[in-house]
N, CA, C and O atoms as CSV, one atom per row, in Angstrom:
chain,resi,resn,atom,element,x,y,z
A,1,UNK,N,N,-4.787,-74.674,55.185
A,1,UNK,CA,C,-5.371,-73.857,54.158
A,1,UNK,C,C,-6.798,-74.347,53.887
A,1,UNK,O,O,-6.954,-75.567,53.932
A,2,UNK,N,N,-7.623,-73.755,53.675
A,2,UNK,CA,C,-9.179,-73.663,53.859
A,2,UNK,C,C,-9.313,-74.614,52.186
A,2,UNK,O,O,-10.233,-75.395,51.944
A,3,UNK,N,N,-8.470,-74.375,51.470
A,3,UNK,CA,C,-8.670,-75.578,50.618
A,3,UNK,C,C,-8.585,-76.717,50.331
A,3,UNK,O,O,-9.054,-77.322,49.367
A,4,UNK,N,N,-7.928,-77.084,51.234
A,4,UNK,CA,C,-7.757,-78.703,51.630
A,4,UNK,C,C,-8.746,-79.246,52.658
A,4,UNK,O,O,-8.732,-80.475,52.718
A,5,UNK,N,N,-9.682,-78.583,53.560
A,5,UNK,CA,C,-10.885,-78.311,54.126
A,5,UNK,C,C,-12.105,-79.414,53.058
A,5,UNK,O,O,-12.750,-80.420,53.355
A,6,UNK,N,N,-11.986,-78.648,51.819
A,6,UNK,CA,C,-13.003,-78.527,50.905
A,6,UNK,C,C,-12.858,-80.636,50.295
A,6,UNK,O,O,-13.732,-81.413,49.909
A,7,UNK,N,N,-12.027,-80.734,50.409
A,7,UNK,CA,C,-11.890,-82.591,49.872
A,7,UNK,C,C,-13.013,-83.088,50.490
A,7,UNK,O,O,-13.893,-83.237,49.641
A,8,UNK,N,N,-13.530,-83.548,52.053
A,8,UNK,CA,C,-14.479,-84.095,52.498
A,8,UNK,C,C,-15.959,-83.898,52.045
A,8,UNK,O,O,-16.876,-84.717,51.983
A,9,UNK,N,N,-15.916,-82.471,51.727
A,9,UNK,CA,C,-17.435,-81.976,50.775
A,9,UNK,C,C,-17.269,-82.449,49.135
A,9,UNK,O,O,-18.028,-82.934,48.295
A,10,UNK,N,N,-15.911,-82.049,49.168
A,10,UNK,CA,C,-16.267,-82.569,47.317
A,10,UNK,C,C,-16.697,-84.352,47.306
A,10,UNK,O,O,-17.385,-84.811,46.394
A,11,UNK,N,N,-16.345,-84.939,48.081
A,11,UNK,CA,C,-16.246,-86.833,47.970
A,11,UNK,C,C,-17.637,-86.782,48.583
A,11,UNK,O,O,-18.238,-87.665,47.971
A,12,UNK,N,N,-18.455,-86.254,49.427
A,12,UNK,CA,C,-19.587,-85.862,49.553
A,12,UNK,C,C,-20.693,-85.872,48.433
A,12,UNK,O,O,-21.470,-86.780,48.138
A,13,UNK,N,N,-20.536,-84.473,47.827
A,13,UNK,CA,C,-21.525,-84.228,46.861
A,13,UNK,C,C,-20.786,-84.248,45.729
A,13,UNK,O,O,-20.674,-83.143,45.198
A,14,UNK,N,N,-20.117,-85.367,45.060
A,14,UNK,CA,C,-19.474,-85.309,43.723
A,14,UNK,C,C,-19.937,-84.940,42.845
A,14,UNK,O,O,-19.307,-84.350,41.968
A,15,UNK,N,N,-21.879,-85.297,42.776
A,15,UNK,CA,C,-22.457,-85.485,41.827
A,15,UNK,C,C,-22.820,-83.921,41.779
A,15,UNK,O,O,-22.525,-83.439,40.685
A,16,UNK,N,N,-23.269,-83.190,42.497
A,16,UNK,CA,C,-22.979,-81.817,42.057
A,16,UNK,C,C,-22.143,-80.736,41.884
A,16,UNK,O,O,-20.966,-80.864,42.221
A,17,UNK,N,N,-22.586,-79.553,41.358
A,17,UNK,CA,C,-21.438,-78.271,40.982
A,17,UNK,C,C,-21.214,-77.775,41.867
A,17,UNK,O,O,-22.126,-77.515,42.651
A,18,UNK,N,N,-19.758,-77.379,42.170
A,18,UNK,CA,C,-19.676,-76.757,43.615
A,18,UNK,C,C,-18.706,-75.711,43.079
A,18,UNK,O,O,-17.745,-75.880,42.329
A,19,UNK,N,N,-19.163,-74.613,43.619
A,19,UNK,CA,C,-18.823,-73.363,42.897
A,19,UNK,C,C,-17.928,-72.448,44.292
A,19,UNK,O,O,-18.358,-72.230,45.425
A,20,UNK,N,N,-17.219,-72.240,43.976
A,20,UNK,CA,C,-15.682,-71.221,44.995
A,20,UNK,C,C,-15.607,-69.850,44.339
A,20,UNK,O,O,-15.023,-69.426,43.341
A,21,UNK,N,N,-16.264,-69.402,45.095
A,21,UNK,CA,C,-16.349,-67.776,44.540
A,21,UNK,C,C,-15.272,-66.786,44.637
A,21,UNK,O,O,-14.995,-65.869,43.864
A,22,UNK,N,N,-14.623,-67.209,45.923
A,22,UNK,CA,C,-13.330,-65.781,45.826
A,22,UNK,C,C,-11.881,-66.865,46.489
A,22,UNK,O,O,-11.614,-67.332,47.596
A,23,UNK,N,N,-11.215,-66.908,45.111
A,23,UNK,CA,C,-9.596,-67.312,45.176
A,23,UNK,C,C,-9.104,-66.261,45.437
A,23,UNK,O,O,-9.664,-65.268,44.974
A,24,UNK,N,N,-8.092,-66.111,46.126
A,24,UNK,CA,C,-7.512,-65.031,46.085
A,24,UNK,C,C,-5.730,-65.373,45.537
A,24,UNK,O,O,-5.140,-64.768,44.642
A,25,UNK,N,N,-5.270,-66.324,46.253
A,25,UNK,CA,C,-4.102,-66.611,46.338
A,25,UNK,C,C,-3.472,-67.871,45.333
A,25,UNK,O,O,-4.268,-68.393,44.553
A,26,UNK,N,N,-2.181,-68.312,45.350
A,26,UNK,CA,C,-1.462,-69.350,44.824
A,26,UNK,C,C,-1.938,-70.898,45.141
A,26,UNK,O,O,-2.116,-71.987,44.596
A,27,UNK,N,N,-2.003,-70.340,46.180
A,27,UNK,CA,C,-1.764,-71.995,46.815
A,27,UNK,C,C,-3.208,-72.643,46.877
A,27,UNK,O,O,-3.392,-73.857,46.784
A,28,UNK,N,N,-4.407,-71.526,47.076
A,28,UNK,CA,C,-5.970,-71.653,46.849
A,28,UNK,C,C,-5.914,-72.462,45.144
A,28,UNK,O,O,-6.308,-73.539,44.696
A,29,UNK,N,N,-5.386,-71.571,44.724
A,29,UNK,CA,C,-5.706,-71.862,43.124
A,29,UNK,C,C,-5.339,-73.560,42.664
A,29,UNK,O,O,-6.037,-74.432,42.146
A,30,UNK,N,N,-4.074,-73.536,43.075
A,30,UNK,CA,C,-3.591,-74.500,42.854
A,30,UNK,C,C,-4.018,-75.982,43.326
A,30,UNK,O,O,-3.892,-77.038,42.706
A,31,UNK,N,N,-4.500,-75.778,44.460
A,31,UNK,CA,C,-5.055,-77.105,45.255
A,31,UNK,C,C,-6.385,-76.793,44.295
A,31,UNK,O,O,-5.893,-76.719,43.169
A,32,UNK,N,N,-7.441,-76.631,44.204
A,32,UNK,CA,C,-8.491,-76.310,43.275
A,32,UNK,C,C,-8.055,-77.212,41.934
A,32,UNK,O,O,-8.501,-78.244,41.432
A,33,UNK,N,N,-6.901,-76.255,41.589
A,33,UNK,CA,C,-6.658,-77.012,40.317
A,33,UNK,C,C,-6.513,-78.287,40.084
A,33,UNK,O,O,-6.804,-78.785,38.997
A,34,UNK,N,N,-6.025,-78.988,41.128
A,34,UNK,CA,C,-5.726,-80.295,41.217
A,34,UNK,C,C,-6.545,-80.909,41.536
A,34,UNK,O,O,-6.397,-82.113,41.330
A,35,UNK,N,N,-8.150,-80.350,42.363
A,35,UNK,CA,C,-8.869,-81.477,42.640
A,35,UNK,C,C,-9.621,-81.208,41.472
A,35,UNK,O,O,-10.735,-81.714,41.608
A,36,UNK,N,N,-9.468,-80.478,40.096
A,36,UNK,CA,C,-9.737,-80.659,38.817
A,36,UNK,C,C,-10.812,-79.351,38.772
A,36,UNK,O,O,-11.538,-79.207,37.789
A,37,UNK,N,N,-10.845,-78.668,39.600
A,37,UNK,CA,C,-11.980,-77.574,39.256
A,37,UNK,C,C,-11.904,-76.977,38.069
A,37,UNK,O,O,-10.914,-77.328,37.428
A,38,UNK,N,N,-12.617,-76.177,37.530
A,38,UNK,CA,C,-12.264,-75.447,36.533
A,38,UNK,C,C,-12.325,-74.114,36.909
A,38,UNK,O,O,-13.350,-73.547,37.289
A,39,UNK,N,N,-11.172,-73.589,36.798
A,39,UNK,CA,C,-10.723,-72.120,36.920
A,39,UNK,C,C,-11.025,-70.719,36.028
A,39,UNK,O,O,-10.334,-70.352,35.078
A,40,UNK,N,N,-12.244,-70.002,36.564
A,40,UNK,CA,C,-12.600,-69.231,35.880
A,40,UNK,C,C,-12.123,-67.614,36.623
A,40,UNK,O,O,-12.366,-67.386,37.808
A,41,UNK,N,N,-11.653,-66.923,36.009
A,41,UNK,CA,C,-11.278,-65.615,36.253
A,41,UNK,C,C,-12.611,-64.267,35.645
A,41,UNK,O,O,-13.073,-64.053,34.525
A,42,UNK,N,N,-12.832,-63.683,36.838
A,42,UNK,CA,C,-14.102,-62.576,36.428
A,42,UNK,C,C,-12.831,-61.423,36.757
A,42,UNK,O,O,-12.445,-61.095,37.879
A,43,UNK,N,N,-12.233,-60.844,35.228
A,43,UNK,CA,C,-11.596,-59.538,35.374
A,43,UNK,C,C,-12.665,-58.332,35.193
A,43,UNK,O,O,-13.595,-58.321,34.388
A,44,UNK,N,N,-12.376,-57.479,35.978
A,44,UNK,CA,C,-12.357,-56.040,36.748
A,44,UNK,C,C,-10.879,-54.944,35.751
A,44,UNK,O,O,-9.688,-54.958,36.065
A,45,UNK,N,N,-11.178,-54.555,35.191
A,45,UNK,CA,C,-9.709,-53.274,34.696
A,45,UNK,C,C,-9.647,-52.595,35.965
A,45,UNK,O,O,-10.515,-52.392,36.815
A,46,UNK,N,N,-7.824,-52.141,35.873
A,46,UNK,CA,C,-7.946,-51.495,37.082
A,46,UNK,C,C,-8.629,-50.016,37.338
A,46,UNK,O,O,-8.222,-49.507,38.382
A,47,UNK,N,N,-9.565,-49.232,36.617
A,47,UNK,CA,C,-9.668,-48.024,36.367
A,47,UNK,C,C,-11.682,-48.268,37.113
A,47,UNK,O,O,-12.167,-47.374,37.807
A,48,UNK,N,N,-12.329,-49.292,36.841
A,48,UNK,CA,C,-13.338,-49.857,36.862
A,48,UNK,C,C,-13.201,-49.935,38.358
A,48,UNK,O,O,-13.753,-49.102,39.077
A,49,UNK,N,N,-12.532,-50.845,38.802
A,49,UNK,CA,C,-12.088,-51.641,39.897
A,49,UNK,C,C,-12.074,-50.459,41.165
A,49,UNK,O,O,-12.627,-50.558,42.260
A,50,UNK,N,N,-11.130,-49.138,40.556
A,50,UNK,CA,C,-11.110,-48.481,41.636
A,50,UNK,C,C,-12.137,-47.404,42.069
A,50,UNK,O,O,-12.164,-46.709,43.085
A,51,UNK,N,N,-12.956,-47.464,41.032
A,51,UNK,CA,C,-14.257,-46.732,40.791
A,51,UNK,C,C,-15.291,-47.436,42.115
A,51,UNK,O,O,-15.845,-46.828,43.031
A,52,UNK,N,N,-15.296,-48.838,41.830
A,52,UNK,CA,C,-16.501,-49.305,42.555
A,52,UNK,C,C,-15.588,-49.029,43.639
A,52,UNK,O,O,-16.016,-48.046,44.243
A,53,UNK,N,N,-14.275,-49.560,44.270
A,53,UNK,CA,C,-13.749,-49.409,45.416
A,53,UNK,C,C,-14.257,-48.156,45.955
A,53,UNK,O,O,-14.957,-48.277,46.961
A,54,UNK,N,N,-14.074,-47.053,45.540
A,54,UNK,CA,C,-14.043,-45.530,46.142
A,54,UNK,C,C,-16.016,-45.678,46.129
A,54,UNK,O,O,-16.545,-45.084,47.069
A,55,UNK,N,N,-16.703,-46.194,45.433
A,55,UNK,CA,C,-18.134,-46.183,46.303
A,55,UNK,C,C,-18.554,-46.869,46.969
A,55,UNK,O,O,-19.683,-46.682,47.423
A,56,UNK,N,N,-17.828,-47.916,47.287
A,56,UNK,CA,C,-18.042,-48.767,48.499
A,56,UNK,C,C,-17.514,-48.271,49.974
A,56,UNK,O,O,-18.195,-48.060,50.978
A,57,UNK,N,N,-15.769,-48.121,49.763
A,57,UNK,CA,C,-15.013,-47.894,50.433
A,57,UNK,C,C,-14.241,-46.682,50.533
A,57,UNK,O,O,-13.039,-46.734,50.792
A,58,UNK,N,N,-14.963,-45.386,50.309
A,58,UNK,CA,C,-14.052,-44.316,49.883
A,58,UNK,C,C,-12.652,-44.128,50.725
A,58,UNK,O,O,-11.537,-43.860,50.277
A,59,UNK,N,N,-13.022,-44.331,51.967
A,59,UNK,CA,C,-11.871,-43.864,52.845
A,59,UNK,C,C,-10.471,-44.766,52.830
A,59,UNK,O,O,-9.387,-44.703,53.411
A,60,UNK,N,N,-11.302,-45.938,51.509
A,60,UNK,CA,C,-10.025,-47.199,51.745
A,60,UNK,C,C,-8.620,-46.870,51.088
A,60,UNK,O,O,-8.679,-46.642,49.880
A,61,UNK,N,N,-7.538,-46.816,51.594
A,61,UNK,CA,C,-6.047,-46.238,51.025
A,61,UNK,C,C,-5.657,-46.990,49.777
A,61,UNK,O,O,-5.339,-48.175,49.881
A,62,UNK,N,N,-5.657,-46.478,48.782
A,62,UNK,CA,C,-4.657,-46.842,47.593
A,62,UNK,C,C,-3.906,-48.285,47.764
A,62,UNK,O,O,-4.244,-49.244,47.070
A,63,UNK,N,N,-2.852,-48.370,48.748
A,63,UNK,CA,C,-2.248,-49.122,48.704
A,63,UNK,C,C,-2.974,-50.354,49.046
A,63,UNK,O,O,-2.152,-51.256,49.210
A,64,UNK,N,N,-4.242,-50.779,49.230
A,64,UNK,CA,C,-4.972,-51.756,49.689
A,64,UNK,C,C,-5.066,-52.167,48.268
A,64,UNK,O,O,-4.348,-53.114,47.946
A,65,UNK,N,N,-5.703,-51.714,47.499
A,65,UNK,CA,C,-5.634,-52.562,45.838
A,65,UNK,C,C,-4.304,-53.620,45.616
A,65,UNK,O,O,-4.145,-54.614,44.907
A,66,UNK,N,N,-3.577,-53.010,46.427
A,66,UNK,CA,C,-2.143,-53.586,45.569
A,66,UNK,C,C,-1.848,-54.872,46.953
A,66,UNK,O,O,-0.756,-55.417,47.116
A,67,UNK,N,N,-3.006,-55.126,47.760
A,67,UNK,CA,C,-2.707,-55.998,48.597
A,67,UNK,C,C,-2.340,-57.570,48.210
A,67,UNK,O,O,-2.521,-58.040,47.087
A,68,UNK,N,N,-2.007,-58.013,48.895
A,68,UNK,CA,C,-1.304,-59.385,48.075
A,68,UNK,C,C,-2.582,-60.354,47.900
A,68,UNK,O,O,-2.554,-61.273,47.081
A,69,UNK,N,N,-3.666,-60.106,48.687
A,69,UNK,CA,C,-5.070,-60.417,48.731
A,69,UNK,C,C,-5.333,-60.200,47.633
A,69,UNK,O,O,-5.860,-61.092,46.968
A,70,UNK,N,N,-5.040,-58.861,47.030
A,70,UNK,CA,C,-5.639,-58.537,45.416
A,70,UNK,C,C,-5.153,-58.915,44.479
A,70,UNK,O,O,-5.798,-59.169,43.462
A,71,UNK,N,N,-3.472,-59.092,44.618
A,71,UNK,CA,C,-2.600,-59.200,43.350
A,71,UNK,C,C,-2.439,-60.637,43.284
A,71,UNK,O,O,-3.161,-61.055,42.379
A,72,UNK,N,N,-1.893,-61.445,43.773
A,72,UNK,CA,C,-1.394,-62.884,44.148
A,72,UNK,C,C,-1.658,-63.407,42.873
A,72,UNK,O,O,-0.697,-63.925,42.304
A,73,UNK,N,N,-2.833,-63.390,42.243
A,73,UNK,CA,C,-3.365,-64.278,41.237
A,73,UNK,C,C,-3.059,-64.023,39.574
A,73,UNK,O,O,-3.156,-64.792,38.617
A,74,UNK,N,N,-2.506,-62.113,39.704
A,74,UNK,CA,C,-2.575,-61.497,38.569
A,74,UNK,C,C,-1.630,-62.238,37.676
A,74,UNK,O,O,-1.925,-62.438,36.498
A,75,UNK,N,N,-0.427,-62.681,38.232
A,75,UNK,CA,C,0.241,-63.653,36.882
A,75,UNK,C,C,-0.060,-65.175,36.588
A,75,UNK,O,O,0.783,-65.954,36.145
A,76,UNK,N,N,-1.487,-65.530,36.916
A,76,UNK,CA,C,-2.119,-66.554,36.609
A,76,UNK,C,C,-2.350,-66.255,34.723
A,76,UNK,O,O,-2.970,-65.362,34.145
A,77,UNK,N,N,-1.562,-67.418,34.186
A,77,UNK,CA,C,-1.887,-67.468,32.579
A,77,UNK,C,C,-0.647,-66.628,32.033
A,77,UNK,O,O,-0.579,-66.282,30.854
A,78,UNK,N,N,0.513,-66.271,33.161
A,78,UNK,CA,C,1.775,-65.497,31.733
A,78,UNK,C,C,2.478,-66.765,32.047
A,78,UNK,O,O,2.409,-67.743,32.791
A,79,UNK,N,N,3.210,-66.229,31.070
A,79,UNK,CA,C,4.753,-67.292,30.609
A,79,UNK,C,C,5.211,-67.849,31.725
A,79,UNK,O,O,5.794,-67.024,32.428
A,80,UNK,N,N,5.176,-69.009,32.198
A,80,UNK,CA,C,6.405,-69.128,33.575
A,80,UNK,C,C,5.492,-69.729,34.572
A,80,UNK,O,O,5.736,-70.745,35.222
A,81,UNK,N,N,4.332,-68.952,34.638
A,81,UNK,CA,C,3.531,-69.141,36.097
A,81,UNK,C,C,3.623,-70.793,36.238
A,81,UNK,O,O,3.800,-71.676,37.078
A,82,UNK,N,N,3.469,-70.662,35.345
A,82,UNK,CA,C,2.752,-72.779,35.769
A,82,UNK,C,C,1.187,-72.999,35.979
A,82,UNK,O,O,0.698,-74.098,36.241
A,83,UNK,N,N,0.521,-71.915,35.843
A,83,UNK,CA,C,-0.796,-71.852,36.380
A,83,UNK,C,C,-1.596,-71.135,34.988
A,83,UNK,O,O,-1.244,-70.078,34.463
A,84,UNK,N,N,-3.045,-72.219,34.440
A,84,UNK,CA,C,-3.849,-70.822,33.491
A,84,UNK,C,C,-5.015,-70.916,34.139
A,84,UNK,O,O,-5.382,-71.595,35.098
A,85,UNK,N,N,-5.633,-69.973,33.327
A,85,UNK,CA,C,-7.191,-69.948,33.993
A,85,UNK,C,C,-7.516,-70.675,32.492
A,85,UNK,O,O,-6.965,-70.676,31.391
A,86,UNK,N,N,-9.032,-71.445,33.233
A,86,UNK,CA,C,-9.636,-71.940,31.989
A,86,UNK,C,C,-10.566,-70.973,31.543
A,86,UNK,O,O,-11.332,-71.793,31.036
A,87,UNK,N,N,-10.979,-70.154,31.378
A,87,UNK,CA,C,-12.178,-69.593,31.311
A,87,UNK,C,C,-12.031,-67.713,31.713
A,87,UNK,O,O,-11.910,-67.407,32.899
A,88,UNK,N,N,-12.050,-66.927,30.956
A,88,UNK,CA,C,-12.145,-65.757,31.558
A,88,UNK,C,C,-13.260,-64.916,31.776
A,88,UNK,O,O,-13.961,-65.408,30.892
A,89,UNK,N,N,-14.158,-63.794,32.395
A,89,UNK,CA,C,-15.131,-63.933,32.196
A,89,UNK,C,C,-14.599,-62.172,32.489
A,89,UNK,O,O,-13.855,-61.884,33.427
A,90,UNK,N,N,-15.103,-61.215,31.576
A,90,UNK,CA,C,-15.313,-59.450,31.866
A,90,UNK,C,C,-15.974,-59.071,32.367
A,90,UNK,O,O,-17.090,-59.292,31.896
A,91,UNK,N,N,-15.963,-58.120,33.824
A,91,UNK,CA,C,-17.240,-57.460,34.511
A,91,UNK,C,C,-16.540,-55.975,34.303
A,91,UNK,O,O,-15.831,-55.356,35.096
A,92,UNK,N,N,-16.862,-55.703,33.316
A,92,UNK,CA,C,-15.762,-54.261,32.941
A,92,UNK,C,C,-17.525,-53.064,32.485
A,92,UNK,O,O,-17.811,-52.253,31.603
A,93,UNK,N,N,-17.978,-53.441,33.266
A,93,UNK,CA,C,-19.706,-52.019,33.449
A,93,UNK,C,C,-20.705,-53.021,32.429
A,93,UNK,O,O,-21.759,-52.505,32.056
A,94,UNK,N,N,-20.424,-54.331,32.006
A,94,UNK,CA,C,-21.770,-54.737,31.600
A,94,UNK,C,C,-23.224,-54.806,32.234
A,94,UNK,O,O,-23.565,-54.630,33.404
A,95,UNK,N,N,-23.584,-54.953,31.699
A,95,UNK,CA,C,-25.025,-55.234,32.393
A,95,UNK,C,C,-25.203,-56.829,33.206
A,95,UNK,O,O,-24.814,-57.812,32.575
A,96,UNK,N,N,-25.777,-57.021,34.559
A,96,UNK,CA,C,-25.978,-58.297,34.935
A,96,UNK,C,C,-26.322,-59.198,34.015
A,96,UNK,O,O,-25.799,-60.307,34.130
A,97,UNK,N,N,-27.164,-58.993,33.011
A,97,UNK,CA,C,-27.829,-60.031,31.980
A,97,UNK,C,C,-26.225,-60.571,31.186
A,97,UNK,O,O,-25.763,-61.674,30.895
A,98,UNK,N,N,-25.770,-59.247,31.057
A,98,UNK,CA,C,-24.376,-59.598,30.200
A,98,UNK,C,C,-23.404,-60.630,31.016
A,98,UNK,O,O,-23.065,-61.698,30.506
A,99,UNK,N,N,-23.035,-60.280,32.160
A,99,UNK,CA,C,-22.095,-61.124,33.094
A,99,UNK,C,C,-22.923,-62.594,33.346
A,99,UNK,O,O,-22.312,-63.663,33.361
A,100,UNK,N,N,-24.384,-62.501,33.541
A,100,UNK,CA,C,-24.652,-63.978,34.032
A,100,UNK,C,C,-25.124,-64.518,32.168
A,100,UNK,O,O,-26.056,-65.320,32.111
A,101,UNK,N,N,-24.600,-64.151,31.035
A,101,UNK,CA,C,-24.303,-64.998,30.229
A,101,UNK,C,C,-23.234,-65.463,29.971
A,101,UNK,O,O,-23.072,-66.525,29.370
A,102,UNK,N,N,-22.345,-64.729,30.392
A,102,UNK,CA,C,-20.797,-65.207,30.211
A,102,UNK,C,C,-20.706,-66.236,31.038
A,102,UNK,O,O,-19.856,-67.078,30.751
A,103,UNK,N,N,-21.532,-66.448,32.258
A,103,UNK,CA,C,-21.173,-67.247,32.964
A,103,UNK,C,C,-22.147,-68.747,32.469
A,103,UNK,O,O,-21.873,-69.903,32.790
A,104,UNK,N,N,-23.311,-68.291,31.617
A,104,UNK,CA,C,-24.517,-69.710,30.621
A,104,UNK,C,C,-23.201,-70.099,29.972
A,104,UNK,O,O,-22.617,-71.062,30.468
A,105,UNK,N,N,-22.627,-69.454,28.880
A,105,UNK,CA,C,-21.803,-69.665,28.213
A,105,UNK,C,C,-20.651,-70.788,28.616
A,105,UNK,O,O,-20.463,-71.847,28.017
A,106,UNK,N,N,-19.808,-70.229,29.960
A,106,UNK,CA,C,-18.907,-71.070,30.199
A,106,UNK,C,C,-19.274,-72.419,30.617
A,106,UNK,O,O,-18.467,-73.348,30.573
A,107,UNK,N,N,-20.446,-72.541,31.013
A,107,UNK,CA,C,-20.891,-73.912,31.872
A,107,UNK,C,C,-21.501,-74.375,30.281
A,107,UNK,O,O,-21.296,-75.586,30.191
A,108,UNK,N,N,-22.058,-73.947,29.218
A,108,UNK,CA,C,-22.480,-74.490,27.760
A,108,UNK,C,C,-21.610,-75.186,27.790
A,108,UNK,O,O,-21.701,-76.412,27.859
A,109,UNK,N,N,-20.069,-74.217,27.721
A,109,UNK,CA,C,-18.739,-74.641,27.132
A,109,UNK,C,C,-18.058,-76.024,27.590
A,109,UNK,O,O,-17.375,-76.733,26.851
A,110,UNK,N,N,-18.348,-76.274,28.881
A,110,UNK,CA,C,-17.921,-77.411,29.816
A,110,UNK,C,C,-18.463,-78.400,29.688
A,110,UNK,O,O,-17.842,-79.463,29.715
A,111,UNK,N,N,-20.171,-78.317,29.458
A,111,UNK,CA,C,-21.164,-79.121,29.398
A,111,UNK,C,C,-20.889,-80.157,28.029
A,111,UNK,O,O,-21.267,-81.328,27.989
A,112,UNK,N,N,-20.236,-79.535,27.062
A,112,UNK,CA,C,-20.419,-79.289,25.704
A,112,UNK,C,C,-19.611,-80.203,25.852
A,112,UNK,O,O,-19.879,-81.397,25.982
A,113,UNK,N,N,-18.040,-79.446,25.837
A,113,UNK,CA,C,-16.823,-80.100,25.838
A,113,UNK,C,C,-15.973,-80.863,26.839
A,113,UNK,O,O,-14.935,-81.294,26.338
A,114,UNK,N,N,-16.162,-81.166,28.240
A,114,UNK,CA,C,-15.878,-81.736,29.586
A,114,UNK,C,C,-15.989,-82.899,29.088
A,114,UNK,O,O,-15.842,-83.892,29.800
């Protein structure tokens, strides 16, 4: 798994932020979690989600949303999982200025409190 890959770079550059842009799955998340990352979730509603899909990808079939690529992560933070996110972040039609403060914000938040 491409996340266990990532140990030799983190003992590498400890001293900087090393940022993992697309989790998709369990087992991604989880190894992450353990080498202490902090887990931030950028939700999409599904109504949003399938909007940009159909202008990117019009011809792409329905059932691709519901790929395990897409879903895997969605019960990250209910009852049971064993898994939360630290941090959630909304890309639900804000403006870029809006999303890359949510993202000043969370690193304030870490900076602050870490």
């Amino acid at each position: 798994m491409w996340a266990r890959y990532l140990l030799p770079y983190i003992e590498i550059n400890a001293a900087k932020d090393i940022v993992v842009s697309d989790v998709r799955f369990e087992n991604e998340f989880q190894t992450l979690e353990e080498l202490d990352f902090i887990m931030v979730r950028c939700y999409v509603g599904e109504v949003i989600q399938k909007e940009r899909i159909m202008q990117e990808m019009p011809d792409m079939p329905d059932e691709l949303r519901l790929d395990i690529s897409e879903v895997d992560l969605d019960d990250v933070g209910c009852i049971g999982s064993g898994m939360m996110w630290d941090h959630l972040i909304t890309n639900d039609g804000c403006s870029i200025e809006g999303l890359l403060q949510q993202v000043d914000d969370v690193i304030k938040f870490e900076r602050d409190n870490g």
